[in-house]
C-alpha positions as a Markdown table, in Angstrom:
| # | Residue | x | y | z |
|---|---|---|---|---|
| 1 | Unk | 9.9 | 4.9 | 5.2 |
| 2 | Unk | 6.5 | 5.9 | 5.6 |
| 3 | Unk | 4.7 | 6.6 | 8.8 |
| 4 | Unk | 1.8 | 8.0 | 10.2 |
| 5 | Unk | 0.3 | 9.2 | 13.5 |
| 6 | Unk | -3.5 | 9.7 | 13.4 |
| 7 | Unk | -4.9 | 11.5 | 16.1 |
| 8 | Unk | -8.4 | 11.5 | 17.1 |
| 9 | Unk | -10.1 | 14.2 | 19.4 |
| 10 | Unk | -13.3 | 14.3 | 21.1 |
| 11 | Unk | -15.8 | 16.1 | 19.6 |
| 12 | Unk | -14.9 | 14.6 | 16.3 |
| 13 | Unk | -11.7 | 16.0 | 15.8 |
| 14 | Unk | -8.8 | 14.5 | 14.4 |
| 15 | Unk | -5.3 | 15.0 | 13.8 |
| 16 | Unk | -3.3 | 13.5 | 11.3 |
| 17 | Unk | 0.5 | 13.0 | 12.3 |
| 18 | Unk | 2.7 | 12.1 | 9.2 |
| 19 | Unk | 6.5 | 11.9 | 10.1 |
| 20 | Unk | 7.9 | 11.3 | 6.0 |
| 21 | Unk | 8.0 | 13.4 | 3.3 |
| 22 | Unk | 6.4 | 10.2 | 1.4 |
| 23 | Unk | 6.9 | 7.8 | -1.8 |
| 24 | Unk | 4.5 | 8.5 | -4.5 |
| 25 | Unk | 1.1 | 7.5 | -5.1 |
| 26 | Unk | 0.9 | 4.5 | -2.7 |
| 27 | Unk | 0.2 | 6.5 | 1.0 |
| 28 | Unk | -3.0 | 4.6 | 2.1 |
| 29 | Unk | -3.2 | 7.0 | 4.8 |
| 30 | Unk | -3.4 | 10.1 | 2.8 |
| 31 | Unk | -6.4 | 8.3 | 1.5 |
| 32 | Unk | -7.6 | 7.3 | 4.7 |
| 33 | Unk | -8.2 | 11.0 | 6.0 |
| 34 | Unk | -9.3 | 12.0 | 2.7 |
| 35 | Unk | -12.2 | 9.7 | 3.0 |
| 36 | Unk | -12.8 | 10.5 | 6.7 |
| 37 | Unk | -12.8 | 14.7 | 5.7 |
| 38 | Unk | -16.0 | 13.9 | 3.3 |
| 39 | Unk | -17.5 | 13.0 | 6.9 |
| 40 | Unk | -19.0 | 16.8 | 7.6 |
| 41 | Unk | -19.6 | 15.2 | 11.3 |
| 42 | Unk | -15.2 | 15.3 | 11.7 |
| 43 | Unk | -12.4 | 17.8 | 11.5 |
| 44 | Unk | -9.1 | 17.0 | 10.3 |
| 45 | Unk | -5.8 | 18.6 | 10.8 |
| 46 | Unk | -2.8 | 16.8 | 9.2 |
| 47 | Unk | 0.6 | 17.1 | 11.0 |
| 48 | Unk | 3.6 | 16.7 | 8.5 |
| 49 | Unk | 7.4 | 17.3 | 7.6 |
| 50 | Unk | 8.1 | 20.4 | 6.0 |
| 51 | Unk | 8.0 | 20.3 | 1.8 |
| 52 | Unk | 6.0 | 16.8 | 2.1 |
| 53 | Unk | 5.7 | 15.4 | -1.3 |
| 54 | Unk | 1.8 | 13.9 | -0.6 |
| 55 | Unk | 0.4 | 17.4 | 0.0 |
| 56 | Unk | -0.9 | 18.1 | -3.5 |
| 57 | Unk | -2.7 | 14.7 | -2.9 |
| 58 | Unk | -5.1 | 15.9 | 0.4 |
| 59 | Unk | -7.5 | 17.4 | 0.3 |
| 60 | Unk | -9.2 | 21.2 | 0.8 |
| 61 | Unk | -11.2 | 19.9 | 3.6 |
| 62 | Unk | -7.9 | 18.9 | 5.8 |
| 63 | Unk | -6.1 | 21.1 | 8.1 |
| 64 | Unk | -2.6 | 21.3 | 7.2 |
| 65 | Unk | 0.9 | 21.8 | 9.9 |
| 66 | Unk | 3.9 | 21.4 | 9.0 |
| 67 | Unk | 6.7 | 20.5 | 11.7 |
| 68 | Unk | 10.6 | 21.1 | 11.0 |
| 69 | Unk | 12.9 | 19.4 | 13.2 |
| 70 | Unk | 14.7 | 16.8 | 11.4 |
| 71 | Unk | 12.8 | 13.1 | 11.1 |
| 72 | Unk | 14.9 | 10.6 | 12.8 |
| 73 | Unk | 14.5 | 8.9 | 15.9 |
| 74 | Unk | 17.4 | 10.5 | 17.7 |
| 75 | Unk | 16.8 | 13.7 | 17.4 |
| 76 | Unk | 15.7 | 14.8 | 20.9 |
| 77 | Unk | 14.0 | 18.5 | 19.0 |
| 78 | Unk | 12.0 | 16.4 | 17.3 |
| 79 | Unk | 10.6 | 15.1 | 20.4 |
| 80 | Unk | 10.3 | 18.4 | 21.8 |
| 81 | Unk | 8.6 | 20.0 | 18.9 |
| 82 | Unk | 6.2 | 16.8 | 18.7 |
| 83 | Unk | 5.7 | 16.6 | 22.7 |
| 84 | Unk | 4.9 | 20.2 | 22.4 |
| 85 | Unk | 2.2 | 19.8 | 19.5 |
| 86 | Unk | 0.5 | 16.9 | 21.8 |
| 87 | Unk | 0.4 | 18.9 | 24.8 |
| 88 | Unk | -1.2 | 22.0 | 23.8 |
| 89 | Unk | -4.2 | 20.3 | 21.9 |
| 90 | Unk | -6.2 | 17.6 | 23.6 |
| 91 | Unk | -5.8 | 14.5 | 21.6 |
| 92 | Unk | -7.4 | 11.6 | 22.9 |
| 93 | Unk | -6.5 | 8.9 | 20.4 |
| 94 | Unk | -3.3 | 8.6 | 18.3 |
| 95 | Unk | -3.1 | 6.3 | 15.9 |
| 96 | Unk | 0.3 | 5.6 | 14.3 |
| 97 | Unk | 1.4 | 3.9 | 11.3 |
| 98 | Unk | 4.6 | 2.0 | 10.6 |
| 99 | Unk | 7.8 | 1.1 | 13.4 |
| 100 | Unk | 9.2 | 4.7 | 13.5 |
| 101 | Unk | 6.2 | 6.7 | 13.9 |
| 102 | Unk | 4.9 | 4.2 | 16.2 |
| 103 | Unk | 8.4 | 4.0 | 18.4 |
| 104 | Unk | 8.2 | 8.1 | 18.5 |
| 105 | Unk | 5.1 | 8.4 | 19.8 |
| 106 | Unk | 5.1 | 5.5 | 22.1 |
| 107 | Unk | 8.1 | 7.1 | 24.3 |
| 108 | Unk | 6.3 | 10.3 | 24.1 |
| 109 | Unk | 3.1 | 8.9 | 25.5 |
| 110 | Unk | 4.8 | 7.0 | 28.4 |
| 111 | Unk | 4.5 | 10.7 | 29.6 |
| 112 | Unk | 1.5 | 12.3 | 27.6 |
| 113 | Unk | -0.7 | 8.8 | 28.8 |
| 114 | Unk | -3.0 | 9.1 | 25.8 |
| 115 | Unk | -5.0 | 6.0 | 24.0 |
| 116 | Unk | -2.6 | 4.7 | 21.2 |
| 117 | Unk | -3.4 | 3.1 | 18.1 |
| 118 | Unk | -0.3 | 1.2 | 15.7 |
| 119 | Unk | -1.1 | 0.1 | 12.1 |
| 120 | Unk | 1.7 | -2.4 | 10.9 |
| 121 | Unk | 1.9 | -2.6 | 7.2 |
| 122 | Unk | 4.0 | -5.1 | 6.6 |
| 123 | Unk | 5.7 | -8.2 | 8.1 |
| 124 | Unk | 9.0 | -7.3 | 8.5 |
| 125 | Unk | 11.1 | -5.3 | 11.2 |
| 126 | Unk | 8.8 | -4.1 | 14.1 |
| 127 | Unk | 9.4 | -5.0 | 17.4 |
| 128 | Unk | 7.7 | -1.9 | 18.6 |
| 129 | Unk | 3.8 | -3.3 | 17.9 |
| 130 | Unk | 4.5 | -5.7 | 20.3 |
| 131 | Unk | 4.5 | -3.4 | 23.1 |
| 132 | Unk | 1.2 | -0.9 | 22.2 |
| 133 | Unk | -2.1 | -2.2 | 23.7 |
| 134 | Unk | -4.3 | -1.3 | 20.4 |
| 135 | Unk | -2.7 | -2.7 | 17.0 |
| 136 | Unk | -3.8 | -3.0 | 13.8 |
| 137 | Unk | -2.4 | -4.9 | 10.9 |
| 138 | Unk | -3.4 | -4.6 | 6.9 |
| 139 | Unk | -3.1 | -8.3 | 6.5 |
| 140 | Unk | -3.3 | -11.7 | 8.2 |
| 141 | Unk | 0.0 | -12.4 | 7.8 |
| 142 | Unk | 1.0 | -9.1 | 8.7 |
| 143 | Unk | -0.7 | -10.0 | 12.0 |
| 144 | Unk | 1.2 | -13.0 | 13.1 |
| 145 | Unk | 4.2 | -10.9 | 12.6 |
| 146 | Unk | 3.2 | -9.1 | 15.7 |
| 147 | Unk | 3.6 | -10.8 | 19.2 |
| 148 | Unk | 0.1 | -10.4 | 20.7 |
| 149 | Unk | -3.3 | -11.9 | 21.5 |
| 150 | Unk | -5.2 | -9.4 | 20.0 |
| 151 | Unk | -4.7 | -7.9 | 17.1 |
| 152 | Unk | -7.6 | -6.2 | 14.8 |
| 153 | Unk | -7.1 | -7.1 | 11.3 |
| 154 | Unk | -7.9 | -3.9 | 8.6 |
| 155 | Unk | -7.2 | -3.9 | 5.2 |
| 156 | Unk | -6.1 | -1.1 | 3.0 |
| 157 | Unk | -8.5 | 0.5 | 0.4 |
| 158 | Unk | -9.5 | 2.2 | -2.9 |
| 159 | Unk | -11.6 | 4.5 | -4.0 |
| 160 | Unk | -12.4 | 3.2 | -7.6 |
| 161 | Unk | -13.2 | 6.0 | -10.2 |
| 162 | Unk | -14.9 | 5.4 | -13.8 |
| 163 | Unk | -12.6 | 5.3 | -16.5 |
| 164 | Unk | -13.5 | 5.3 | -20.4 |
| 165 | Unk | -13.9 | 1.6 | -21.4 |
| 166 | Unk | -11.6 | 1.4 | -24.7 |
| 167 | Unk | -11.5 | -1.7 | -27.0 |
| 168 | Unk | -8.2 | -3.4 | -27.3 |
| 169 | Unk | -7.2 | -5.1 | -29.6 |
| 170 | Unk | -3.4 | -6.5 | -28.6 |
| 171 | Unk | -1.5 | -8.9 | -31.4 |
| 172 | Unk | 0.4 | -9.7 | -28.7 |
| 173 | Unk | 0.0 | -10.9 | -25.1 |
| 174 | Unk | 0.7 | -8.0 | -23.1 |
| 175 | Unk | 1.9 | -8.0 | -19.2 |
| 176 | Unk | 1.8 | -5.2 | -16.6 |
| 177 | Unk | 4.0 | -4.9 | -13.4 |
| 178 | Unk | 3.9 | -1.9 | -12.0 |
| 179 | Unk | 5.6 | -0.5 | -8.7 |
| 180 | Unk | 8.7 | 1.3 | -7.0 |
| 181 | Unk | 12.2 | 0.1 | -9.0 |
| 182 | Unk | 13.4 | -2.1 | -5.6 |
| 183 | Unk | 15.1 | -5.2 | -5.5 |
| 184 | Unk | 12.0 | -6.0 | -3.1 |
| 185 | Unk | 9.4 | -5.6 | -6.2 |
| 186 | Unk | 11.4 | -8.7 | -7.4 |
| 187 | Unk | 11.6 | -7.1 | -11.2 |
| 188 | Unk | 14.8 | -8.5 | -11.4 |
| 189 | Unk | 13.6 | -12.2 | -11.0 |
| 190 | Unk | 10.7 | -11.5 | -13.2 |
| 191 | Unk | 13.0 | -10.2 | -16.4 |
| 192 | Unk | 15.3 | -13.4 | -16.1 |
| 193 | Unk | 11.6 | -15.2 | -16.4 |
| 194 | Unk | 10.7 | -13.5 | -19.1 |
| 195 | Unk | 13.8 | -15.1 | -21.2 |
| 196 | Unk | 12.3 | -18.8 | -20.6 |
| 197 | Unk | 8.4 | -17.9 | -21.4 |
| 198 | Unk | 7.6 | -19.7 | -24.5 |
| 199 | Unk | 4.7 | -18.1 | -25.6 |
| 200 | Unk | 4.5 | -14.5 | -27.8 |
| 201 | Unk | 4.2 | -11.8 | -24.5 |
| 202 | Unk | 5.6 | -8.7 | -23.6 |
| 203 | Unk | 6.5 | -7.3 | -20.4 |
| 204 | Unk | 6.0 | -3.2 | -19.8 |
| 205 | Unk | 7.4 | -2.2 | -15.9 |
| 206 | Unk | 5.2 | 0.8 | -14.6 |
| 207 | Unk | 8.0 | 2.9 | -12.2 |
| 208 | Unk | 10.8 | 4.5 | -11.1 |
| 209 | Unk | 13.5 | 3.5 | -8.6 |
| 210 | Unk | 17.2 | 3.2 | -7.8 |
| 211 | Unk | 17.2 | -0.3 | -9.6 |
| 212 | Unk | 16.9 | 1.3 | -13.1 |
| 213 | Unk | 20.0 | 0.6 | -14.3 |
| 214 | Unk | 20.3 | -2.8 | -13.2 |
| 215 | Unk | 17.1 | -3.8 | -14.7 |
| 216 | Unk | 18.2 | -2.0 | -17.8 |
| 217 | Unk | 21.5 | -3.8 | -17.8 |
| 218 | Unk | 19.1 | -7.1 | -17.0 |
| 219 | Unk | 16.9 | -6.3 | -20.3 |
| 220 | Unk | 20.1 | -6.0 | -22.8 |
| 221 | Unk | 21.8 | -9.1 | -21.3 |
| 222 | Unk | 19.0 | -12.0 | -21.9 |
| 223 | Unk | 18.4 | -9.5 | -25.0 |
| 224 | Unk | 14.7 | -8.9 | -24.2 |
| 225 | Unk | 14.4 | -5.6 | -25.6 |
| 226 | Unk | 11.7 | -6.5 | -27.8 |
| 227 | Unk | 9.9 | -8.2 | -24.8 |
| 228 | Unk | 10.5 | -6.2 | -22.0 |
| 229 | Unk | 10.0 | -2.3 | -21.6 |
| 230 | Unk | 10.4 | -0.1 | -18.7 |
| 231 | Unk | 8.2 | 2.5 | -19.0 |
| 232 | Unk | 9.1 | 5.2 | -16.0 |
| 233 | Unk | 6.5 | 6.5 | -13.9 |
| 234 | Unk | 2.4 | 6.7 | -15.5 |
| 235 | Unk | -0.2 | 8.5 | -13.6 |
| 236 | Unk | -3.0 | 6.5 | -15.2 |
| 237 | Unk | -2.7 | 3.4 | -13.8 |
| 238 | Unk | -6.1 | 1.9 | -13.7 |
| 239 | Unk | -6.4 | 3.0 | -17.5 |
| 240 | Unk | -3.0 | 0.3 | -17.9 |
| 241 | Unk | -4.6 | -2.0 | -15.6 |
| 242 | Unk | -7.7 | -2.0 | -17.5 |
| 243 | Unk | -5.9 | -2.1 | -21.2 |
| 244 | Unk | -3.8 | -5.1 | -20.5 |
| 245 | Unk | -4.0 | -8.8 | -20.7 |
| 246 | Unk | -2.6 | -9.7 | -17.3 |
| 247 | Unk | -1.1 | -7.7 | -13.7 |
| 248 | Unk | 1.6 | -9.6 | -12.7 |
| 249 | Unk | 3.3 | -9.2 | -9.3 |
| 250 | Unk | 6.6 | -10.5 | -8.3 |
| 251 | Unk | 7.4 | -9.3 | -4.9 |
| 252 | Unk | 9.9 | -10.3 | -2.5 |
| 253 | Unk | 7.3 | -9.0 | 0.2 |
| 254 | Unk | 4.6 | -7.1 | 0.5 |
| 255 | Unk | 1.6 | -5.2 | 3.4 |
| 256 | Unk | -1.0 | -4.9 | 1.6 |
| 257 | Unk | -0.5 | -4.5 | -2.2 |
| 258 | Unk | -2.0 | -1.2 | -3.6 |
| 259 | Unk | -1.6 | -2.4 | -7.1 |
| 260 | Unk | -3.9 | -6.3 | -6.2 |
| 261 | Unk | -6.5 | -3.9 | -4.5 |
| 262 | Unk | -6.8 | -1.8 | -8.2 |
| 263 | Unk | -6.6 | -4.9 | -10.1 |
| 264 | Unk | -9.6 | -5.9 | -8.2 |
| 265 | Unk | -11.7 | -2.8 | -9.8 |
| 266 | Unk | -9.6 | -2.6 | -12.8 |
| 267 | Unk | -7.8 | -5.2 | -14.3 |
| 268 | Unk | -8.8 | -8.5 | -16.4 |
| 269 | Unk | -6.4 | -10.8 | -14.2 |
| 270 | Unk | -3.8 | -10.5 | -11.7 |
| 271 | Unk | -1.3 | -13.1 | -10.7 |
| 272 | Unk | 1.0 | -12.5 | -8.0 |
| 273 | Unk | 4.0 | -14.5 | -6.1 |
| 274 | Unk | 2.5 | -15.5 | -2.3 |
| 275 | Unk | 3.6 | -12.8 | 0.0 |
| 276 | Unk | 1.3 | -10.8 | 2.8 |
| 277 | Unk | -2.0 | -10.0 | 1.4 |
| 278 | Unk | -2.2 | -11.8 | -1.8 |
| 279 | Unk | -2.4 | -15.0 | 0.2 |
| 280 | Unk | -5.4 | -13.8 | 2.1 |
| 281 | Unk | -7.5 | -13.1 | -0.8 |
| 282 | Unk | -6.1 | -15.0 | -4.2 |
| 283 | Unk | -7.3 | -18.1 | -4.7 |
| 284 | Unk | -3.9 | -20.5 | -5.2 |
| 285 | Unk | -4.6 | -20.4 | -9.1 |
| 286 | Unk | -3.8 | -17.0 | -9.0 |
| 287 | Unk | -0.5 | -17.7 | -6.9 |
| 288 | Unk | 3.1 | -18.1 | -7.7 |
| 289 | Unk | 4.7 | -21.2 | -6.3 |
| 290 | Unk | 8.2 | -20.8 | -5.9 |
| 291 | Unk | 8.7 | -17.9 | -7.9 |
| 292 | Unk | 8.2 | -20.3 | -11.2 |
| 293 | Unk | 7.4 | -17.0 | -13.0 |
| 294 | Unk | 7.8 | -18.3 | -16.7 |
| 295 | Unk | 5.6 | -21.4 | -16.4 |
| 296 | Unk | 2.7 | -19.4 | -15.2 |
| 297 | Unk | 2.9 | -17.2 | -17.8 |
| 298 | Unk | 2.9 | -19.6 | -20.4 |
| 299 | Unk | 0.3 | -21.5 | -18.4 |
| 300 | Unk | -1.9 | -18.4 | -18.5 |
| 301 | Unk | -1.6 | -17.4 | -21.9 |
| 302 | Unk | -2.4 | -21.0 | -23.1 |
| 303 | Unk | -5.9 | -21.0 | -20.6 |
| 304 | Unk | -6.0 | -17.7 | -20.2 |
| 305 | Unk | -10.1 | -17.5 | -20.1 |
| 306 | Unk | -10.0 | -19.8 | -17.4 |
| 307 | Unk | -7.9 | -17.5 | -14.9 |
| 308 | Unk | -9.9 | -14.7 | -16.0 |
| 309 | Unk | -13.4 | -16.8 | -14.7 |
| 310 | Unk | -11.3 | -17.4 | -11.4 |
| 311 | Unk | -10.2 | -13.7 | -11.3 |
| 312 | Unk | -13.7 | -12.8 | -11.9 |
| 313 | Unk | -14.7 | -14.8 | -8.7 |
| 314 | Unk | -12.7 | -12.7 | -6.9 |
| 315 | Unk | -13.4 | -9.3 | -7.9 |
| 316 | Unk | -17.1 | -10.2 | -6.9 |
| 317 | Unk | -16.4 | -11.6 | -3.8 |
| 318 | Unk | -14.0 | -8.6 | -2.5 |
| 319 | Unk | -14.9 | -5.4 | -4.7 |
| 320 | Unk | -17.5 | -4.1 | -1.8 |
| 321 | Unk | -14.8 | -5.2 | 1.2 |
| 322 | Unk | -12.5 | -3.2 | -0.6 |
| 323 | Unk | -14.1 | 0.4 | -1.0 |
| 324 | Unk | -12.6 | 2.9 | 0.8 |
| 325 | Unk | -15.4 | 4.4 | 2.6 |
| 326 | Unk | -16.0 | 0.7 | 4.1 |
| 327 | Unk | -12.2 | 1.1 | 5.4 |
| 328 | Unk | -12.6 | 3.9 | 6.9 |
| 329 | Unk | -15.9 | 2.7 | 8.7 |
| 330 | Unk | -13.9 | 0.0 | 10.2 |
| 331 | Unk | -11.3 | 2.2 | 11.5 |
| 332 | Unk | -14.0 | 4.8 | 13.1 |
| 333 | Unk | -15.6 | 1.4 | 14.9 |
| 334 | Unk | -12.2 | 0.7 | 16.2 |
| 335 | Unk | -11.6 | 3.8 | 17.4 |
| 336 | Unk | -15.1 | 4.4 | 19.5 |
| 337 | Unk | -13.9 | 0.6 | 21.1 |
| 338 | Unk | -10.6 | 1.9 | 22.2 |
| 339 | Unk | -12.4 | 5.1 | 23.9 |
| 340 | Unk | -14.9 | 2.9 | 25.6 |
């Protein structure tokens, strides 16, 4: 699970608080205090486990500790070491993403007394946002998962970069899905779809995961081998996005999907099923109903340049919301309310 504390000093100085070693390429936060360190006017220290896997990913301008009592909620030297960090440096924000970061530092502060900040990212689990004055959720939806009158709604961003615009020429329909092997990706439901599409399409899975073998095992059974690839882990994902015909997403549930927000800059058209943050921003052509994967599809690749004139609509409408430095605006504004 991934979580984060972000503290903020006076004086512009903050201190990132990062209690997981980390995923992959999908920690919004790491990009979060990247974007705030190109601010020359702040300082930022990042607090994190020992051997974290993100720490190739921030950057020179950020302040690195490591901590290394062991990461669980019961461990009382974890509290110690942590209650420690917070007492001998003058915090006067934190700001902590996800339940168990949030949980850990709101016991500590019931003796530290500092101004606390939760992000929720998504809309499950979570009882601990409902008892922290200042919240912040990355979705609508994500929002009425938590039990309060005020909750400040911030999405997650990107920071787009340029890539080389290639000319493709596909003889076939080609589909991108591309995320963590987890039965809550839905990749299983989506291959079983891919065995009733009518139209010529293949399917290429962009990840790794536990569910491997069972999607592997998923593949040979409705003998899609020809149709649907998994592919392992890619680095360049907005070069895929860009190169193929269609994004598809077939989540269970989602925060705030990292992979919509690169579509956005990247991609000619993404679909997705209607979980947290797709429903705030796709129009319902670009929705899912019911998880009726196949008929979409076929739907799509039969009037295909009319979703990519509603996609287009989109893009317009959201790419500026959606830049990173505009998040991190939002989040600085939030935080000079709190300290008010």
């Amino acid at each position: 699970m991934r979580k984060l504390i972000l503290l903020l000093r006076k004086f512009n100085e903050y201190l990132s608080f990062i209690s997981s070693t980390g995923l992959g390429r999908g920690e919004f936060y790491i990009d979060l205090v990247n974007e705030m360190s190109l601010n020359k006017d702040f300082k930022i220290t990042l607090l994190v486990p020992v051997n974290a896997k993100f720490l190739p990913r921030v950057s020179k301008d950020i302040n690195i500790i490591e901590y290394k009592s062991k990461d669980t909620r019961t461990n009382p030297f974890l509290y110690i070491e942590l209650f420690n960090i917070f007492k001998n440096n003058r915090f006067d924000i934190v700001h902590t993403h996800f339940a168990k970061a949030s949980e850990l530092f709101f016991k500590l502060n019931k003796i530290l007394r500092l101004k606390h900040i939760a992000t929720k990212h998504n809309p499950r689990k979570g009882k601990i946002f409902n008892k922290i004055k200042y919240v912040t959720a990355v979705s609508i939806d994500v929002s009425k998962s938590i039990k309060k009158d005020e909750v400040k709604v911030i999405y997650n961003g990107v920071s787009p970069i340029e890539i080389e615009k290639k000319q493709t020429s596909n003889d076939i329909f080609t589909l991108s899905a591309i995320g963590r092997l987890d039965k809550i990706k839905g990749f299983d439901k989506l291959i079983k779809e891919m065995s009733k599409v009518q139209n010529r399409c293949v399917l290429n899975i962009i990840g790794d995961g536990e569910e491997y073998n069972n999607l592997s095992n998923l593949i040979k059974k409705y003998k899609l081998e020809d149709r649907v690839k998994l592919a392992g882990f890619k680095e360049n994902i907005p070069e895929i996005l860009a190169q193929s015909d269609m994004v598809i997403m077939t989540s269970l549930s989602e925060g705030f999907s990292l992979v919509m927000l690169e579509s956005i800059f990247y991609a000619k058209l993404f679909v997705s099923t209607k979980v947290s943050g797709c429903k705030d921003i796709l129009s319902s052509k670009l929705l899912i109903e019911d998880f009726e994967i196949a008929s979409k599809i076929d739907d799509i690749i039969l009037n295909y340049d009319e979703y990519i004139l509603e996609f287009e609509e989109i893009k317009h409408k959201y790419q500026s919301l959606f830049m990173l430095k505009n998040i991190s605006d939002e989040y600085i504004k939030y935080y000079k309310y709190v300290l008010l």
